[in-house]
C-alpha positions as CSV (number, residue, x, y, z in Angstrom):
1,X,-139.1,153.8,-104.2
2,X,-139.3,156.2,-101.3
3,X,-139.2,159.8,-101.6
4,X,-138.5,161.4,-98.3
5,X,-139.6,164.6,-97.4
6,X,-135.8,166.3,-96.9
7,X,-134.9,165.1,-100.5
8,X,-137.8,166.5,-101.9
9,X,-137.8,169.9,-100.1
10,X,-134.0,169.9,-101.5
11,X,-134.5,168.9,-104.9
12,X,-137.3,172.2,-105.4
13,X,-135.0,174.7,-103.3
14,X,-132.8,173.7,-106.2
15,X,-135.0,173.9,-109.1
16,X,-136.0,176.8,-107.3
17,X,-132.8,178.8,-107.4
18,X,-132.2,177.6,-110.8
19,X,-134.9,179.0,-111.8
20,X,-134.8,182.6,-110.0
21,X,-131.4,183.0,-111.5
22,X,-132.4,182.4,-115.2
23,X,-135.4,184.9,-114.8
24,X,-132.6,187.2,-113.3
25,X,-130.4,187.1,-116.3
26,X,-133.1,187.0,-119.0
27,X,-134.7,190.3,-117.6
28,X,-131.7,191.8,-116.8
29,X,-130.6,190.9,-120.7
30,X,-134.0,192.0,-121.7
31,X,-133.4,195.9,-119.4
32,X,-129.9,196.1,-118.9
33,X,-127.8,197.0,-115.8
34,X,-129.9,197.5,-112.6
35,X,-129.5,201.4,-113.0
36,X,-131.2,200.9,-115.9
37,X,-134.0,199.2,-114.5
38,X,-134.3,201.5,-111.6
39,X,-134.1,204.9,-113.1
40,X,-135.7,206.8,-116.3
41,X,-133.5,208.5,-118.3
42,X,-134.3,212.2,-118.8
43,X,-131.8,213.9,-121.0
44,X,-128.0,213.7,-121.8
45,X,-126.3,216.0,-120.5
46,X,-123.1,214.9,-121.0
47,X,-120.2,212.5,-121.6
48,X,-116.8,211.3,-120.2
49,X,-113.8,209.1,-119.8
50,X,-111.9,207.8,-121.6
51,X,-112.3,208.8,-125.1
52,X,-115.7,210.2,-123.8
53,X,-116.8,207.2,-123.9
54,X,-119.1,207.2,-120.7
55,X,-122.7,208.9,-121.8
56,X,-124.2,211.1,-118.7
57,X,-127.6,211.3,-118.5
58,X,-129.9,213.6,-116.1
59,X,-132.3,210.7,-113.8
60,X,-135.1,210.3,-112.0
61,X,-136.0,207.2,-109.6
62,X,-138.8,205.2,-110.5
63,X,-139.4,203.9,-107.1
64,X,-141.8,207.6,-105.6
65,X,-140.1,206.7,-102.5
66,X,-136.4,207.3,-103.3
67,X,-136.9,210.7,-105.0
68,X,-138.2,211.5,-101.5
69,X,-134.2,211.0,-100.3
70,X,-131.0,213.0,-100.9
71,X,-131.2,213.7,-104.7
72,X,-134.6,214.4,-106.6
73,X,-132.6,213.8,-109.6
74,X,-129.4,211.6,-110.2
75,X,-126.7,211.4,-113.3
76,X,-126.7,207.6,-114.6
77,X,-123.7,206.9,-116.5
78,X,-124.0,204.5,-119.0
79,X,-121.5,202.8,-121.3
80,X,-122.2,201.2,-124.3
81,X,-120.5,197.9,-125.3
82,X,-121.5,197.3,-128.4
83,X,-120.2,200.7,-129.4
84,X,-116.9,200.4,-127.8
85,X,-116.4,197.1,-129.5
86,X,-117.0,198.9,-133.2
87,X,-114.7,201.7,-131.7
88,X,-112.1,199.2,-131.0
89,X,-112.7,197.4,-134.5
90,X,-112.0,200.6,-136.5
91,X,-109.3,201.9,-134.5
92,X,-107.7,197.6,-135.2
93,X,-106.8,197.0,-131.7
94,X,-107.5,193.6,-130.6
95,X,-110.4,192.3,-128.1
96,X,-107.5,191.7,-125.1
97,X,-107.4,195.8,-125.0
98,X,-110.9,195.8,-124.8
99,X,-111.1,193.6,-121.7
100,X,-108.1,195.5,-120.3
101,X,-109.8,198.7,-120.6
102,X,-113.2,197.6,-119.4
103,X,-111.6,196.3,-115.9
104,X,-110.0,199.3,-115.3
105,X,-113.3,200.9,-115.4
106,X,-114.4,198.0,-112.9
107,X,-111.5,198.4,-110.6
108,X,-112.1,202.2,-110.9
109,X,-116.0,202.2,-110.2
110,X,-115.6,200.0,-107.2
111,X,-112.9,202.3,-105.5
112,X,-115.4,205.3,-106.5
113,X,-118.1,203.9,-104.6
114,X,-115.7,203.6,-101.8
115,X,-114.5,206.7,-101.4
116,X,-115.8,209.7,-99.3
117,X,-115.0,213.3,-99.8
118,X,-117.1,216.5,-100.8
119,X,-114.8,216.8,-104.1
120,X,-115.8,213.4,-105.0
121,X,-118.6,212.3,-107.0
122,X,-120.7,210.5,-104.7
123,X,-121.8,207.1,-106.0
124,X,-125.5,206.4,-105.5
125,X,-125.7,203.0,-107.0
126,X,-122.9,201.4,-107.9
127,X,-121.6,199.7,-111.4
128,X,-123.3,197.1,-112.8
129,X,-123.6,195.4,-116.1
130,X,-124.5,192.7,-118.8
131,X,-123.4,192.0,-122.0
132,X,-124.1,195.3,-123.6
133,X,-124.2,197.5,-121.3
134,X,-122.6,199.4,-118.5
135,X,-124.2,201.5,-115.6
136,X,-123.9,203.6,-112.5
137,X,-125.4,206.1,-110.3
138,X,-124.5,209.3,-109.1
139,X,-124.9,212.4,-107.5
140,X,-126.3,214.8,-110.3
141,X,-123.8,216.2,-112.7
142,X,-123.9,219.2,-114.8
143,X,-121.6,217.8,-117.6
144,X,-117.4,216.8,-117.2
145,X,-114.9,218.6,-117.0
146,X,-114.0,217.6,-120.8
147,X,-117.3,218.6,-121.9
148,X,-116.8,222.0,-120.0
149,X,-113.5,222.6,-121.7
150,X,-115.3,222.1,-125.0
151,X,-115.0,218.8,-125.6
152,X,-118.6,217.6,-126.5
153,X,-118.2,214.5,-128.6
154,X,-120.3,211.8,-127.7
155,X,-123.0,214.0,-127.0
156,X,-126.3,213.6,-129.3
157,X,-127.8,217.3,-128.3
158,X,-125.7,219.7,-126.7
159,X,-127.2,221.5,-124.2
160,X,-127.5,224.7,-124.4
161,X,-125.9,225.3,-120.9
162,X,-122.7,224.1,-122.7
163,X,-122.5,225.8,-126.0
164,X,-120.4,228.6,-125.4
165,X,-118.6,227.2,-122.2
């Protein structure tokens, strides 16, 4: 049997790939969405959305050479889909609204990070997920308007520029 030196250089580009993309998923199973992985998370700060169900937290880059760039700190939004499954168990609606409500906010974050206008948020890193999580980047927030209005469910410590609001 002859192994050529094509076949074999093809065979470990494949085994190669394959392999790249398992560590991919297992550490992004492991960390989360890619927001996640690249910011800390400070503080909450807020929630929105839907039924609040978005959790707003003040960021900070972990890579020194981004906080360099247009915004020292960042609001990461993330949205938690173990709890919106429970939510949607106790409420008895059925795992087809679920879906239907989870790519609306897919359809919605992608036209976000397309649009460009100083009374939009501007996206900094856009959506991304994994099996538990949702999570996106953006310019830094002080809370929404819900939470302004007095609507501060979802939040675990109110802060104390919203008390009183």
């Amino acid at each position: 049997m002859s192994l050529n030196m094509k076949t074999l250089t093809q065979a470990l580009a494949k085994t190669a790939a394959v392999i790249e993309k398992t560590v991919t998923t297992t550490v992004q199973e492991v960390t989360g969405p890619k927001p996640l992985q690249d910011y800390d998370l400070l503080t909450q700060i807020g929630s929105a959305g839907p039924g609040l169900c978005w959790k707003l937290y003040s960021g900070r880059s972990r890579d020194r050479y981004v906080t360099s760039q247009q915004y020292p700190t960042v609001c990461v939004w993330v949205l938690d889909k173990r709890a919106l499954s429970e939510a949607r168990n106790r409420a008895g609606l059925s795992k087809s609204v679920e879906e239907s409500f989870l790519e609306i906010v897919r359809a919605d974050a992608a036209r976000l990070v397309r649009l460009r206008h100083p009374g939009v948020v501007h996206v900094v890193q856009a959506l991304d997920e994994n099996k538990n999580a949702m999570a996106m980047v953006t310019e830094p927030l002080f809370a929404s308007m819900a939470n302004v209005l007095g609507n501060v469910e979802n939040i675990e410590k109110v802060p104390k520029e919203l008390r009183g609001m």
